[in-house]
DOTI-835294 format. One record per residue (C-alpha): x, y, z; residue in one letter. Coordinates in pm, whole numbers. Layout:
% DOTI-835294
+--------+--------+--------+------+
|      x |      y |      z | code |
+--------+--------+--------+------+
|      X |      Y |      Z |    a |
...
+--------+--------+--------+------+
//
This chain:
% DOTI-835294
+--------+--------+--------+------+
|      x |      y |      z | code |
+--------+--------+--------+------+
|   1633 |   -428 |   3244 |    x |
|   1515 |    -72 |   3235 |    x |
|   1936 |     12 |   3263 |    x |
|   1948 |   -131 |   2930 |    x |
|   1755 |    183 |   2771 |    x |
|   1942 |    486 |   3005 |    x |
|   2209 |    503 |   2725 |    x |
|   1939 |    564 |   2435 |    x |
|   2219 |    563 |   2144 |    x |
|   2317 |    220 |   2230 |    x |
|   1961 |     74 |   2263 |    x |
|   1833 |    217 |   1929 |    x |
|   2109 |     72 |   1760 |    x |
|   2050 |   -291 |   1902 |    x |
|   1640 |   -279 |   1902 |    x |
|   1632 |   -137 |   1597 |    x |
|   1805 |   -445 |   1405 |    x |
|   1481 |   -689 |   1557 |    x |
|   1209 |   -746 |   1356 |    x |
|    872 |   -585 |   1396 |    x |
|    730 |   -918 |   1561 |    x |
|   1044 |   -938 |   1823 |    x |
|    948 |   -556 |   1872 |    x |
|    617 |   -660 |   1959 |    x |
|    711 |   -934 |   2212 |    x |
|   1005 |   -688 |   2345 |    x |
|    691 |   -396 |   2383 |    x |
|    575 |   -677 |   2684 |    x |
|    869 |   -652 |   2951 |    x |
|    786 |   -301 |   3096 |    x |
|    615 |     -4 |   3055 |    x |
|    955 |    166 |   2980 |    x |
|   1031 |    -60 |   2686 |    x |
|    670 |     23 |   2593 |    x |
|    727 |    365 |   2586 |    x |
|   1127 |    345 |   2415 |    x |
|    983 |    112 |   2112 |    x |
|    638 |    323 |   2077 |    x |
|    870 |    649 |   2050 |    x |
|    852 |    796 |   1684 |    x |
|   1152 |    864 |   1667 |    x |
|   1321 |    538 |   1728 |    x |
|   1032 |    392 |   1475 |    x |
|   1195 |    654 |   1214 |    x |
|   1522 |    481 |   1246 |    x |
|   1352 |    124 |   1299 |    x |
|   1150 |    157 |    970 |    x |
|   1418 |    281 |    785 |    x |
|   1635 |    -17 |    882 |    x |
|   1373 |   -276 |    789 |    x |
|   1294 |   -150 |    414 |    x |
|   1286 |   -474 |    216 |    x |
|   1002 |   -715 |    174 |    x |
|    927 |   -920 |    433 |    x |
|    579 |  -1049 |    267 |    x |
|    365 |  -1047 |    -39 |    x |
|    -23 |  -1001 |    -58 |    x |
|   -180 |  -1160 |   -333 |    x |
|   -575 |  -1033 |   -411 |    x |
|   -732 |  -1345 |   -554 |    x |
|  -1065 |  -1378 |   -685 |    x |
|  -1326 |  -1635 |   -487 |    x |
|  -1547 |  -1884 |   -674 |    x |
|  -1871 |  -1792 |   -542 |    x |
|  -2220 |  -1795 |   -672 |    x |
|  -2424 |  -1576 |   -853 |    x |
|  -2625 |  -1271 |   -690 |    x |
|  -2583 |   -933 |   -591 |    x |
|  -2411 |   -956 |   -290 |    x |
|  -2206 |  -1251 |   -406 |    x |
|  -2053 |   -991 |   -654 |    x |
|  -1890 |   -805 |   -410 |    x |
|  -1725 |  -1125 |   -212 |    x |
|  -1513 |  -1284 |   -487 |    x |
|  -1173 |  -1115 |   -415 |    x |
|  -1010 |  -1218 |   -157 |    x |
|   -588 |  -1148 |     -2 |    x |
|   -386 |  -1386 |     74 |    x |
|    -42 |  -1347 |    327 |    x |
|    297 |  -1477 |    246 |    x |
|    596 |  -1469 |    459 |    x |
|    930 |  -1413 |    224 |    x |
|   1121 |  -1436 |    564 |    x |
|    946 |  -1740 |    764 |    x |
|    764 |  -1894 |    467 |    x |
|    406 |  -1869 |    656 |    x |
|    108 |  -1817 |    471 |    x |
|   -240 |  -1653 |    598 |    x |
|   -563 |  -1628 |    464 |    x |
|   -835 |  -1353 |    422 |    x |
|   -980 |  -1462 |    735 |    x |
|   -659 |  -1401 |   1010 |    x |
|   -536 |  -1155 |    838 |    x |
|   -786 |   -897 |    882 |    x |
|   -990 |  -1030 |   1167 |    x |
|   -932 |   -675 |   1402 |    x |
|  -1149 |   -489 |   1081 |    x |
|  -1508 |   -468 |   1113 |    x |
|  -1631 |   -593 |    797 |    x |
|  -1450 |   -838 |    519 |    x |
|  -1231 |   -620 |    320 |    x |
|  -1067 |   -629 |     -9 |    x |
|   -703 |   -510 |     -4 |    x |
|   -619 |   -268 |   -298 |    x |
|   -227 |   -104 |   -183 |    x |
|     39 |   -154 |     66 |    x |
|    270 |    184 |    161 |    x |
|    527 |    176 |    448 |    x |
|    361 |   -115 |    643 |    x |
|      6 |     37 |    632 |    x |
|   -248 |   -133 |    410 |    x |
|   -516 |     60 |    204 |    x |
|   -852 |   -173 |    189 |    x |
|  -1227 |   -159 |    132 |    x |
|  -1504 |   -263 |    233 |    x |
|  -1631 |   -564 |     80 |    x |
|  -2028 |   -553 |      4 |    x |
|  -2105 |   -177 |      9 |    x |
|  -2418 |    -27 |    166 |    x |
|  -2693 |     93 |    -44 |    x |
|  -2842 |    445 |      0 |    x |
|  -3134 |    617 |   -104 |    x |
|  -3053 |    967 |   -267 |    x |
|  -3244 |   1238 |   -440 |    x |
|  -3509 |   1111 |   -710 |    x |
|  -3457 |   1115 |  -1024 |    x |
|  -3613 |   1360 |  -1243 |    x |
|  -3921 |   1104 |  -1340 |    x |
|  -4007 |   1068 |   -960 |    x |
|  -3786 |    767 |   -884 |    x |
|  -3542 |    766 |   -615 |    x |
|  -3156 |    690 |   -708 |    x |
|  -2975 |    440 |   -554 |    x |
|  -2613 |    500 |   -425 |    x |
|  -2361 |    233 |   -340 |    x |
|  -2124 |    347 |    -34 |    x |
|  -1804 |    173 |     35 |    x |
|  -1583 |    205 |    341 |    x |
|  -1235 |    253 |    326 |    x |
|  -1014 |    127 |    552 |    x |
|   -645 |    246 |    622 |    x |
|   -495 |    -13 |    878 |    x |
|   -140 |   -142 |    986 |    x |
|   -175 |   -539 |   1070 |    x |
|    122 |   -481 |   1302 |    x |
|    -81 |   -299 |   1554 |    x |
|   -414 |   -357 |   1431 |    x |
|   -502 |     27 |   1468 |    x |
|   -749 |    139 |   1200 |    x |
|   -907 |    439 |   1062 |    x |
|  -1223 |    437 |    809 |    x |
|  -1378 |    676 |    648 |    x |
|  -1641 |    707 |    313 |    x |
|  -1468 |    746 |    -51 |    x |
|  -1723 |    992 |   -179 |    x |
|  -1810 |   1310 |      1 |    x |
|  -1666 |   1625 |     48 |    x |
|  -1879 |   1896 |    186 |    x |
|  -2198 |   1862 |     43 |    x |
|  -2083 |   1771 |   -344 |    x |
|  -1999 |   1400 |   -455 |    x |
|  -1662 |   1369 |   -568 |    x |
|  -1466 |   1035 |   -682 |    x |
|  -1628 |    788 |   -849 |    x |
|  -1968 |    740 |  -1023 |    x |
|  -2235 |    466 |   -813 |    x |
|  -2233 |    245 |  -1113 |    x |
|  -1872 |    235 |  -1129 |    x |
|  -1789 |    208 |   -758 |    x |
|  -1796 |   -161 |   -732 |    x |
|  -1431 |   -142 |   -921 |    x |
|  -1289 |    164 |   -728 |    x |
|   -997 |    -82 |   -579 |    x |
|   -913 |   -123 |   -897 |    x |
|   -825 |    258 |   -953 |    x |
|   -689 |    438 |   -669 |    x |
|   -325 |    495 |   -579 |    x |
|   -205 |    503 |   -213 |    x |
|    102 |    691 |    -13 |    x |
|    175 |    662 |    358 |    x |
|    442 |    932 |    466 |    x |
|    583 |    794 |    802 |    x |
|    767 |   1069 |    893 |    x |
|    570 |   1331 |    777 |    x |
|    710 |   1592 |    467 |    x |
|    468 |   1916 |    492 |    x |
|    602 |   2203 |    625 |    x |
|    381 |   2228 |    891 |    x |
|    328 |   1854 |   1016 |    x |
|    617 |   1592 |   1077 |    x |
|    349 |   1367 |   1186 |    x |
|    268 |   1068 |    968 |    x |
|    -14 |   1082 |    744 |    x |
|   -160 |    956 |    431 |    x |
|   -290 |   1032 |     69 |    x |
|   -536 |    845 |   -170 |    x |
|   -542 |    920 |   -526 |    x |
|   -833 |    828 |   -764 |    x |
|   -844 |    849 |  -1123 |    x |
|  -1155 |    805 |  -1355 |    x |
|  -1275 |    900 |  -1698 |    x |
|  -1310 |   1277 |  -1733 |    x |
|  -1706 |   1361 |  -1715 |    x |
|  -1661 |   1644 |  -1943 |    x |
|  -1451 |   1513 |  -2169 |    x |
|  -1407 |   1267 |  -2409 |    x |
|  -1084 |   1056 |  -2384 |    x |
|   -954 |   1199 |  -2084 |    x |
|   -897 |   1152 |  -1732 |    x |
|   -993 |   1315 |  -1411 |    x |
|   -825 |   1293 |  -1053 |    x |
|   -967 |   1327 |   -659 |    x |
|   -749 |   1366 |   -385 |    x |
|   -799 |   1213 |    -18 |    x |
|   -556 |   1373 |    250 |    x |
|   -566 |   1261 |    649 |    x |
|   -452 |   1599 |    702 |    x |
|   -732 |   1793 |    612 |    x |
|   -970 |   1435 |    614 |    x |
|  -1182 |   1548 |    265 |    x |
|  -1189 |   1498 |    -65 |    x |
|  -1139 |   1717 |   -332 |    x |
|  -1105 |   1720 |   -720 |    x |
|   -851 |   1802 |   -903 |    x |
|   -867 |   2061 |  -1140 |    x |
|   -576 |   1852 |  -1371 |    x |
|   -701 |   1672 |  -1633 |    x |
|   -554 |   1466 |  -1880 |    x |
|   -572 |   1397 |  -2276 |    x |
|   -510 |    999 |  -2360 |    x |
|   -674 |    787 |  -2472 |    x |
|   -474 |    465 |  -2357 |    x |
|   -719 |    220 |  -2107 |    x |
|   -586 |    186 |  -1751 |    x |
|   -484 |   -180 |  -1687 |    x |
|   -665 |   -283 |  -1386 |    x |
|   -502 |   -333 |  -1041 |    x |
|   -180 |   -180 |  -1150 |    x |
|    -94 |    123 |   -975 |    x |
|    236 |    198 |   -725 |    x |
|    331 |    512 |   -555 |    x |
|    708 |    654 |   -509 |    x |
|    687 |    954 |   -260 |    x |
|    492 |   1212 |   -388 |    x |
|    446 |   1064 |   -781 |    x |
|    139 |    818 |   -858 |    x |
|    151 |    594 |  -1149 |    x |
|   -105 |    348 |  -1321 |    x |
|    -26 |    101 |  -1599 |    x |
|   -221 |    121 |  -1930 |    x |
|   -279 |   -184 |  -2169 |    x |
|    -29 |     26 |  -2434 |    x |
|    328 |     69 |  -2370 |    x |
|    269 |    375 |  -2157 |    x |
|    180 |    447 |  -1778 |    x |
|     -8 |    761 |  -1655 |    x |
|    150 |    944 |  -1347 |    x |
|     43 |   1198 |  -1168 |    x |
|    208 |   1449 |   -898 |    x |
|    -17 |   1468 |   -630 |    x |
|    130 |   1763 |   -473 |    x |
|    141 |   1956 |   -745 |    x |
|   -166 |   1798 |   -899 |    x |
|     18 |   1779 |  -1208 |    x |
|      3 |   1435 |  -1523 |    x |
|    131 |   1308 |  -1771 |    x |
|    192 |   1022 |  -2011 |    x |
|    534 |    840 |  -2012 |    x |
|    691 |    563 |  -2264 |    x |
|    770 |    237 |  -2095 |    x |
|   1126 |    100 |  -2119 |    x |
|   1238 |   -149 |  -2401 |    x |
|   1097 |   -278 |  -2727 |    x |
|    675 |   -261 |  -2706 |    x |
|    681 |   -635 |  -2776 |    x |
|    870 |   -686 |  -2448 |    x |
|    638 |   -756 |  -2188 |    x |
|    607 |   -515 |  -1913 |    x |
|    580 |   -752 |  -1554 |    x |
|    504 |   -488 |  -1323 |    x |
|    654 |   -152 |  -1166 |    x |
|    835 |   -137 |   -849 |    x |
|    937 |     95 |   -600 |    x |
|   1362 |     86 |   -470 |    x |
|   1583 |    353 |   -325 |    x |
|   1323 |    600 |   -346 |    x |
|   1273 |    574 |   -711 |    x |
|   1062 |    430 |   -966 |    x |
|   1158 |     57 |  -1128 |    x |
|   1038 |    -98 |  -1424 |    x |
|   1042 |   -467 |  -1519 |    x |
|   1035 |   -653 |  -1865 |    x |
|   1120 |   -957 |  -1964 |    x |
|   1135 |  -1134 |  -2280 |    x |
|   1171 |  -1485 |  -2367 |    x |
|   1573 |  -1501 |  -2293 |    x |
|   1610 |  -1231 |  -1954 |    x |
|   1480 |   -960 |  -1725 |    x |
|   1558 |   -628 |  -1749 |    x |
|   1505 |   -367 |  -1435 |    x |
|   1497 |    -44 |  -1557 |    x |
|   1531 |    304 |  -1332 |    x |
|   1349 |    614 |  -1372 |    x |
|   1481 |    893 |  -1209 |    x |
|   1372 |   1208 |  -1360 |    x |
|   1002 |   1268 |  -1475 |    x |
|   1126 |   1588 |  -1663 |    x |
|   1332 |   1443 |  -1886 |    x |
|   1174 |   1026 |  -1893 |    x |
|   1474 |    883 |  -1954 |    x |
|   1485 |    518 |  -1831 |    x |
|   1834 |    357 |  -1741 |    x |
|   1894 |    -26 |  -1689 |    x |
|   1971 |   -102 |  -1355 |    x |
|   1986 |   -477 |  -1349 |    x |
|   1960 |   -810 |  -1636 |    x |
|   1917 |  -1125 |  -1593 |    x |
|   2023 |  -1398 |  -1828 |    x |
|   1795 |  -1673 |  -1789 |    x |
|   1977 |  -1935 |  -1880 |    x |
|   2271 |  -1805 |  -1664 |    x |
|   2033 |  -1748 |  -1352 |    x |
|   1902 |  -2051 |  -1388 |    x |
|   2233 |  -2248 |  -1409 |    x |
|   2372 |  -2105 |  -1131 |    x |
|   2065 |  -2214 |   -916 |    x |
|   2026 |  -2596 |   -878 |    x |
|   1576 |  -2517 |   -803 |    x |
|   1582 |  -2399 |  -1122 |    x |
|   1786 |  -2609 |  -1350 |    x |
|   1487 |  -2791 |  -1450 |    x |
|   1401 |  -2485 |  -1666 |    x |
|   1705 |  -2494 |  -1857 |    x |
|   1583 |  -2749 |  -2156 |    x |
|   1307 |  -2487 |  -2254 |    x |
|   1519 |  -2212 |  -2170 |    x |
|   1832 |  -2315 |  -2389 |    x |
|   1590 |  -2391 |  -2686 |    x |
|   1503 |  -2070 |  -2743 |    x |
|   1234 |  -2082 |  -2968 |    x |
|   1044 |  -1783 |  -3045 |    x |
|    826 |  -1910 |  -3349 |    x |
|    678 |  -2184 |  -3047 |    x |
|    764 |  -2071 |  -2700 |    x |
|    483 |  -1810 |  -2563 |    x |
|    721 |  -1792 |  -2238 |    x |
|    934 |  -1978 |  -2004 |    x |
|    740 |  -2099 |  -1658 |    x |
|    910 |  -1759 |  -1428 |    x |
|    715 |  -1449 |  -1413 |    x |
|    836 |  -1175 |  -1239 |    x |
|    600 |  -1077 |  -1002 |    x |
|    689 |   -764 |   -783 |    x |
|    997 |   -576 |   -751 |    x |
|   1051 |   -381 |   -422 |    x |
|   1361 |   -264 |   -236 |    x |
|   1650 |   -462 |   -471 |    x |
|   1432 |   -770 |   -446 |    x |
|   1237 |   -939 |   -726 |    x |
|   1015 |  -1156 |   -644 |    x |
|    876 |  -1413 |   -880 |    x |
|    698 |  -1748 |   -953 |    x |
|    786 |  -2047 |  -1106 |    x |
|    531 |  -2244 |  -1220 |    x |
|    307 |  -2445 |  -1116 |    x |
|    361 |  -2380 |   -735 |    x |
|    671 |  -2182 |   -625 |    x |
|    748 |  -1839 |   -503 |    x |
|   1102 |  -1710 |   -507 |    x |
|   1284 |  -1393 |   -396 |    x |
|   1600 |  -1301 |   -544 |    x |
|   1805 |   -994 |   -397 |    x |
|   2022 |   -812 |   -660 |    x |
|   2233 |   -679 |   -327 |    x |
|   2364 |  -1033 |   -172 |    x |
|   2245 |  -1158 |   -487 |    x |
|   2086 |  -1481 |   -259 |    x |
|   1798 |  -1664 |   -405 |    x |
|   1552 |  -1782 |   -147 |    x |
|   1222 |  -2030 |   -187 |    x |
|    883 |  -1965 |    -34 |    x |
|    632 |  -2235 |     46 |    x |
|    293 |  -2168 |    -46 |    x |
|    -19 |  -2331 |     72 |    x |
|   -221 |  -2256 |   -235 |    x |
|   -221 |  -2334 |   -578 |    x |
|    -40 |  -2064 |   -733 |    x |
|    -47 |  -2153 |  -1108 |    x |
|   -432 |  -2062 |  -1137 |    x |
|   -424 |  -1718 |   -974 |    x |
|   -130 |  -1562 |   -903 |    x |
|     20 |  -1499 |  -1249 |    x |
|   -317 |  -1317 |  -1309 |    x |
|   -330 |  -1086 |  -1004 |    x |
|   -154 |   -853 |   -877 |    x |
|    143 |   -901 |   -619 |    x |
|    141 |   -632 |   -355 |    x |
|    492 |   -625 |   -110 |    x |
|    470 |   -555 |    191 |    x |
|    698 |   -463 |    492 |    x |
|    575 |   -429 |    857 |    x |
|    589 |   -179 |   1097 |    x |
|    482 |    -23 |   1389 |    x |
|    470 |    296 |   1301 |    x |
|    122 |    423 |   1389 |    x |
|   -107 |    602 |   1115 |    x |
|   -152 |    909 |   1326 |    x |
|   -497 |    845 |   1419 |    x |
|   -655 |   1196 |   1525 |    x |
|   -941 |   1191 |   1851 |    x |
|  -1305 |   1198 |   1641 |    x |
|  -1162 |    948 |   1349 |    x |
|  -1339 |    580 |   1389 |    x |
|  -1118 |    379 |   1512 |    x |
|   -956 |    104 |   1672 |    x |
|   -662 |    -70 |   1781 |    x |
|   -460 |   -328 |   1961 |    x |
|   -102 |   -322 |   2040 |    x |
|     27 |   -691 |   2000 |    x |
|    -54 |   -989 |   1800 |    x |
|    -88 |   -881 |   1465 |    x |
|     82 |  -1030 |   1111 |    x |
+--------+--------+--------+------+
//
């Protein structure tokens, strides 16, 4: 079967229509297929085939009992296929790590996690003779497909601390941004690599924020000398990255971005009326997305320039319409053609993640759909949890495999298996 490859045109264009899991099984005939698949080039053209969706992660919260380290174990990811309809728990999914984990972003099939119960460490004493207690998590930045892994600490650089306070590290998931570059962009590196991008309360001023900076080029930390006026509160677990551009929800009708190569920020209106509600942000075509919704459709708005923040709607959704047209959902249609503002606090779909023309979203009490504004298909996901307690509340975090490798560098800590992952 080694012919098969000698005309290398013909066999990137066939390989590179499988899926990253017949990739896997087609890396097992020969060392020559091995070496074709594993070649970065042909995963350039493979990963920018296979852009959409093909799962979500949800990060749940555990019941678990009271106690220190109980604290740290009450989040929890769970795995759904959008294109086979499985579903994985915390458990499978992250078996190949070290430690449990808690996932906090997803970037061009490589996951950004940490590690679940930190380790405490004894610094300097205090000024009154006491010593100071530290709390140290790891940070893991893995790809499932291939189970390679690299992990490094979220608070040194040199001999300064950087990031985040101790008594605020227990919610640094919560804050940082992540950005996996496949192919590479700097001008000296086509390699792949990765940035992290923190944001926390300014410790010099008052109602501002500050920004540190991980890079696995250079593999430290630094701060930021950008810092920014506002005093809007950062909504929790709602943070996406579009190339270079980092961008966090607030609880007002206004996101905070920030241009981590230029390690410039600013504060940017959120499309449509402020009583619409904003469902989340969403990453397509290489730009930014936006979605609302109110009680009669949802809008997906486009943001394509951060000079002038202008956004444009892309797509809208009738409810009442989409709903009709798709027998799974006609038993909405009562509520939906009541339209009751005065009484109605919402109709049982909630957009849930946007990614690649594909909106993904729930209708309650247990069912996950995907709709795809390019074949405009609607598809159903089973689900082997109960989605109406948690999933509405957390965030959804898309996902699309790959086997591009994370450019792990001799020295990192590390490691890695070829086969059997997600």
């Amino acid at each position: 079967m080694s012919d098969f490859l000698r005309n290398r045109d013909i066999a990137t264009e066939i390989l590179s229509r499988l899926s990253t899991k017949e990739l896997g099984s087609a890396r097992c005939v020969s060392k020559a297929w091995d070496s074709f698949i594993s070649d970065p080039a042909f995963l350039r053209i493979h990963s920018q085939r296979w852009t959409c969706p093909s799962a979500l992660f949800f990060v749940i919260r555990e019941r678990s009992g009271a106690g220190f380290r109980s604290y740290f174990h009450l989040k929890k990811a769970i795995y759904i296929g959008l294109h086979d309809s499985s579903s994985k728990g915390q458990e499978s999914l992250f078996r190949f790590l070290p430690e449990r984990v808690v996932l906090m972003a997803s970037s061009n099939g490589i996951l950004c996690c940490r590690g679940l119960v930190p380790s405490v460490r004894i610094k300097n004493c205090d000024p009154d003779g006491e010593p100071r207690l530290e709390l140290h998590f790891m940070i893991y930045v893995c790809n499932p497909a291939t189970r390679e892994w690299v992990a490094f600490e979220p608070l040194r650089t040199g001999n300064s601390s950087v990031a985040f306070e101790p008594v605020r590290i227990s919610s640094v998931a919560q804050y940082f941004g992540f950005t996996f570059y496949p192919n590479g962009f700097l001008a000296n590196t086509t390699k792949p690599f990765f940035k992290l991008v923190g944001i926390q309360n300014s410790k010099t001023l008052s109602n501002s924020y500050s920004f540190v900076i991980y890079s696995s080029v250079t593999k430290e930390w630094k701060t930021s000398e950008e810092v920014l006026c506002c005093d809007y509160t950062i909504n929790q677990n709602k943070v996406i990255s579009v190339g270079h551009m980092f961008h966090w929800l607030t609880m007002a009708h206004y996101m905070i971005t920030f241009d981590v190569e230029k390690e410039l920020s600013a504060v940017i209106k959120l499309p449509g009326p402020e009583l619409e509600s904003v469902e989340c942000l969403g990453n397509s075509e290489g730009y930014l997305h936006c979605v609302t919704a109110n009680l009669t459709e949802i809008q997906v708005w486009i943001l394509k320039d951060y000079c002038k923040p202008e956004w444009t709607l892309k797509h809208k959704l009738d409810l009442v319409e989409f709903c009709r047209g798709h027998t799974e959902l006609n038993h909405l249609l009562p509520r939906l053609e009541r339209r009751e503002p005065e009484t109605d606090t919402g109709v049982n779909l909630v957009a849930l993640a946007f990614h690649e023309e594909i909106l993904c979203m729930l209708v309650k009490p247990e069912k996950l759909i995907s709709y795809s504004f390019n074949t405009r298909k609607l598809s159903s996901h089973c689900t082997a949890f109960a989605v109406d307690d948690y999933f509405q509340r957390y965030p959804a975090i898309p996902y699309s495999d790959s086997l591009t490798s994370i450019n792990v560098s001799e020295g990192d800590q590390t490691s890695g298996a070829n086969s059997n992952g997600i």
